[in-house]
C-alpha positions as CSV (number, residue, x, y, z in Angstrom):
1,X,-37.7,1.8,-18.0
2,X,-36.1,-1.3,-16.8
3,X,-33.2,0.3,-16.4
4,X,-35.1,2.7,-13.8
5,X,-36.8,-0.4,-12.3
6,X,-32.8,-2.0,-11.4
7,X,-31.8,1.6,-10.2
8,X,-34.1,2.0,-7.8
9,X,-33.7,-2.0,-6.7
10,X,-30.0,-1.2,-5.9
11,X,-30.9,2.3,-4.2
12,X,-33.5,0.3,-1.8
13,X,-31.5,-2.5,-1.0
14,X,-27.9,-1.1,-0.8
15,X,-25.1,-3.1,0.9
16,X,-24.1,-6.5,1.4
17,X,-26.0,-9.8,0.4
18,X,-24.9,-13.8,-0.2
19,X,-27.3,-15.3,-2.6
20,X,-29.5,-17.0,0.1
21,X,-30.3,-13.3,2.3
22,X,-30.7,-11.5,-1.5
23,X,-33.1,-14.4,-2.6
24,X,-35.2,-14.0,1.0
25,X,-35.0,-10.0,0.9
26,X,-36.9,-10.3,-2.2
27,X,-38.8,-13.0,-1.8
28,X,-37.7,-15.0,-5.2
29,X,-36.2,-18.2,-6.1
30,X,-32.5,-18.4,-5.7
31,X,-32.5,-18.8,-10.0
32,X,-34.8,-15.7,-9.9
33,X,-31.5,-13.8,-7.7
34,X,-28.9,-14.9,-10.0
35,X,-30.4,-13.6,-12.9
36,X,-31.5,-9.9,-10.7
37,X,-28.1,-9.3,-9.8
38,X,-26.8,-10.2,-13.2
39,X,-29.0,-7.3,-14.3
40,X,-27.5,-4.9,-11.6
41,X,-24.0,-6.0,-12.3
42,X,-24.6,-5.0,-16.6
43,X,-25.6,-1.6,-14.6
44,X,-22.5,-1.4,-12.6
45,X,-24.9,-1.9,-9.2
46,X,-23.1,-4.9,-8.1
47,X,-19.1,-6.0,-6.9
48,X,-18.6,-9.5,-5.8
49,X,-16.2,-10.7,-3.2
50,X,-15.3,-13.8,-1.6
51,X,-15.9,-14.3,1.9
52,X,-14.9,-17.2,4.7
53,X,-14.9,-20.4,2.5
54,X,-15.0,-18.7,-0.6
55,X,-18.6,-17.9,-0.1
56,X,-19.4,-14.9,-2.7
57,X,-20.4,-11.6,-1.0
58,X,-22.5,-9.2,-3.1
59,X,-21.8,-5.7,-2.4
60,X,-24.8,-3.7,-4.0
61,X,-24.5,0.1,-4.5
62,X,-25.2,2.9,-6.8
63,X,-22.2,4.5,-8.6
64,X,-23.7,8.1,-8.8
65,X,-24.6,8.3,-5.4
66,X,-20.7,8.8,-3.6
67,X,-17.8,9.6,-3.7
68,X,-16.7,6.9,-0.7
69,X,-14.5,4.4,-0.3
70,X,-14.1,1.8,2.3
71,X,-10.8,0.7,3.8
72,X,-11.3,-2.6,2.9
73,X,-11.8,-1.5,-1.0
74,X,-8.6,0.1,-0.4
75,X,-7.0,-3.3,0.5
76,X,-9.5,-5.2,-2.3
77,X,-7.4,-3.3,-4.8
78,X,-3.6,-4.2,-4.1
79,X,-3.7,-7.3,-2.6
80,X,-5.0,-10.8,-4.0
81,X,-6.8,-11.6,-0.6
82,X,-10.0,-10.2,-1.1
83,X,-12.1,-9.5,1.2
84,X,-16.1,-8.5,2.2
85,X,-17.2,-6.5,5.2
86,X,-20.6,-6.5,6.2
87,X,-20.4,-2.9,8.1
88,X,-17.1,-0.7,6.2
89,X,-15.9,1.8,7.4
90,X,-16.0,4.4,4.6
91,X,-13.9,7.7,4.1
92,X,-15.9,10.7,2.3
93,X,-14.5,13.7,0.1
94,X,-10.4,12.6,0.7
95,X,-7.7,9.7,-0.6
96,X,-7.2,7.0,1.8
97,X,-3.2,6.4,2.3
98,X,-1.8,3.2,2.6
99,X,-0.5,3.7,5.8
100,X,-3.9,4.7,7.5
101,X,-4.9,0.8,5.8
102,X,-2.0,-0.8,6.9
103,X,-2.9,0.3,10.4
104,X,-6.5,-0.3,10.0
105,X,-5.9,-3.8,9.1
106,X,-3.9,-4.8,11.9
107,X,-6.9,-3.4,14.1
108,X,-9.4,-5.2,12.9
109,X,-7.0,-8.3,14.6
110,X,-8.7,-10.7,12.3
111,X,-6.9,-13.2,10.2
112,X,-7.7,-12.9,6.7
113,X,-7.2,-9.1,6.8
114,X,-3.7,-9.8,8.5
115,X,-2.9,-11.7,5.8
116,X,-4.1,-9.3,3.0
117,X,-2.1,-6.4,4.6
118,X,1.2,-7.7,3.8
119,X,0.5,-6.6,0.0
120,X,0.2,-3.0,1.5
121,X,3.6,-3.0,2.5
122,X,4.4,-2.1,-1.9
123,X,2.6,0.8,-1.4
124,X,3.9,2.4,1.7
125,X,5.4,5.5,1.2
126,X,5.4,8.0,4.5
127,X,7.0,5.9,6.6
128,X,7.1,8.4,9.5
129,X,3.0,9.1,8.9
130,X,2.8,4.9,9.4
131,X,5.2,5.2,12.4
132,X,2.8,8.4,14.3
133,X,0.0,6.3,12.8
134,X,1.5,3.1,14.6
135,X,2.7,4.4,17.9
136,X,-0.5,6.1,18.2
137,X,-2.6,2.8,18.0
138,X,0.3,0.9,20.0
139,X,1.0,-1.6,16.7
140,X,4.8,-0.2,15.8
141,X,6.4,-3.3,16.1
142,X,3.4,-5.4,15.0
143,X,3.9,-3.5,11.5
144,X,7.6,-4.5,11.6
145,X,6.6,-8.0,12.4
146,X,4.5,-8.0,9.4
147,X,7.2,-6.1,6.9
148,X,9.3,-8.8,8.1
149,X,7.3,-11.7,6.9
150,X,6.0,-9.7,3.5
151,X,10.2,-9.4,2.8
152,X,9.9,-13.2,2.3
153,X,6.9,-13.5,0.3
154,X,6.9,-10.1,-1.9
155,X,9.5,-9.3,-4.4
156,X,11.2,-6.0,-4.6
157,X,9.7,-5.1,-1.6
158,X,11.3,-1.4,-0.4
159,X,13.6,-1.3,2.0
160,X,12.1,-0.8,5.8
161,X,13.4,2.9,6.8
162,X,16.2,2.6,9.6
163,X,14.1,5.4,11.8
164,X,11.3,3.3,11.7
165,X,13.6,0.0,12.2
166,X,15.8,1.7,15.0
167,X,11.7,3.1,16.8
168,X,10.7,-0.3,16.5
169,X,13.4,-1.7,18.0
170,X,13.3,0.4,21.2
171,X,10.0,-0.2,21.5
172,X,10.2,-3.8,22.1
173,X,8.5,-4.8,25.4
174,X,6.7,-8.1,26.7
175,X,5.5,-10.1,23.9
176,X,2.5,-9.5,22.4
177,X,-0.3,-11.0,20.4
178,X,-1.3,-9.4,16.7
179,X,-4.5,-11.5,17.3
180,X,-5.2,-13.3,20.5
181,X,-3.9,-16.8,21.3
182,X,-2.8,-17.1,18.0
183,X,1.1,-17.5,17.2
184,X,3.2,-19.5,14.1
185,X,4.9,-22.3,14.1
186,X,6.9,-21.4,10.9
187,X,8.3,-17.3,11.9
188,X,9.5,-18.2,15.2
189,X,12.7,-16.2,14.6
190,X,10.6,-13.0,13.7
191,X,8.6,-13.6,16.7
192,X,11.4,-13.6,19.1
193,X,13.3,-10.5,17.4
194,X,10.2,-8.3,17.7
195,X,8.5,-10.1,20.5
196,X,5.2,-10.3,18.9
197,X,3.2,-13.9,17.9
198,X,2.5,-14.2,14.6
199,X,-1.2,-15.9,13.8
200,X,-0.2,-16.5,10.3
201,X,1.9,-20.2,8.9
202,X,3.2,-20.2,5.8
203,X,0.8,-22.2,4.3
204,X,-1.4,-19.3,5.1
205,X,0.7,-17.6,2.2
206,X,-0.4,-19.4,-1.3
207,X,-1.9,-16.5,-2.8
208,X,1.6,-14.5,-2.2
209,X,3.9,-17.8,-3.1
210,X,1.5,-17.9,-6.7
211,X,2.5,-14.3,-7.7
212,X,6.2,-14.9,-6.2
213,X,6.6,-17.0,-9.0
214,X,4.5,-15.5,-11.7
């Protein structure tokens, strides 16, 4: 019966919570919270993520009830910047690609999902899908920007197609910003040889130097 009870809890109050807007929603003590969504995570109701500051994100949902996946989930599993969205964007029935990720990250022109893209560079495998993705969206050599500074922190990283190297080149215009205002003060050199500012320092990078040396 309990169990029936924590079911239809997660069914009513599906989607994303800190422990302060849980607690409120339900009108209990913050202690009372901890212990509810310990309870719905024994069910398999709850995934946690970290949000700005490390702030935990509680993403509540029932198992049974789809077969959908966000593209952020699709980033949560392969890179070791995790991330929480309070609205995903989910895809129904069908397996995200990489490459439709890579491109949706770069669109969401946001720092932390710039930053946990570059571990979707390993999984790229349809480079000329990316580049019809890319030109489509106008972020070719954005992507090659990227690949660029994932070659320095990523080991055994494949090698960058020379069509897509070759498209990217040519398509090199006036600079342009991945995310506005923002540019590095440590990838100057792959700013200037794809003429796009990069809002990302290497000391942006720890999670990627950690498993560089792992």
């Amino acid at each position: 019966m309990k169990n029936t009870k924590y079911m239809k809890l997660a069914q009513k109050i599906e989607g994303r919570w800190t422990l302060d807007s849980f607690s409120r929603e339900l009108g209990i003590s913050r202690e009372k919270a901890i212990y509810v969504i310990h309870r719905l995570r024994k069910l398999g109701y709850v995934k946690t993520y970290y949000g700005r500051n490390k702030m935990r994100i509680y993403y509540i949902y029932l198992r049974n009830q789809s077969k959908k996946k966000s593209y952020t989930d699709a980033i949560n599993e392969v890179s070791p910047i995790k991330l929480a969205e309070w609205s995903p964007d989910y895809v129904y029935g069908r397996k995200i690609k990489y490459e439709e990720v890579l491109v949706y990250a770069l669109k969401k022109r946001d720092v932390r999902y710039t930053i946990a893209a570059l571990a979707l560079f390993r999984h790229i495998k349809d480079w000329s899908y990316l580049y019809a993705l890319a030109k489509k969206e106008g972020v070719v050599r954005e992507i090659a920007a990227l690949y660029d500074i994932a070659r320095l922190f990523l080991k055994k990283l494949r090698k960058m197609p020379a069509r897509f190297y070759n498209l990217a080149l040519k398509d090199r215009g006036s600079f342009e910003y991945i995310i506005d205002k923002l540019s590095s003060d440590d990838f100057k050199s792959i700013e200037k040889k794809w003429k796009v500012y990069i809002p990302l320092n290497a000391s942006d990078l720890s999670e990627y130097k950690r498993g560089a040396k792992s």
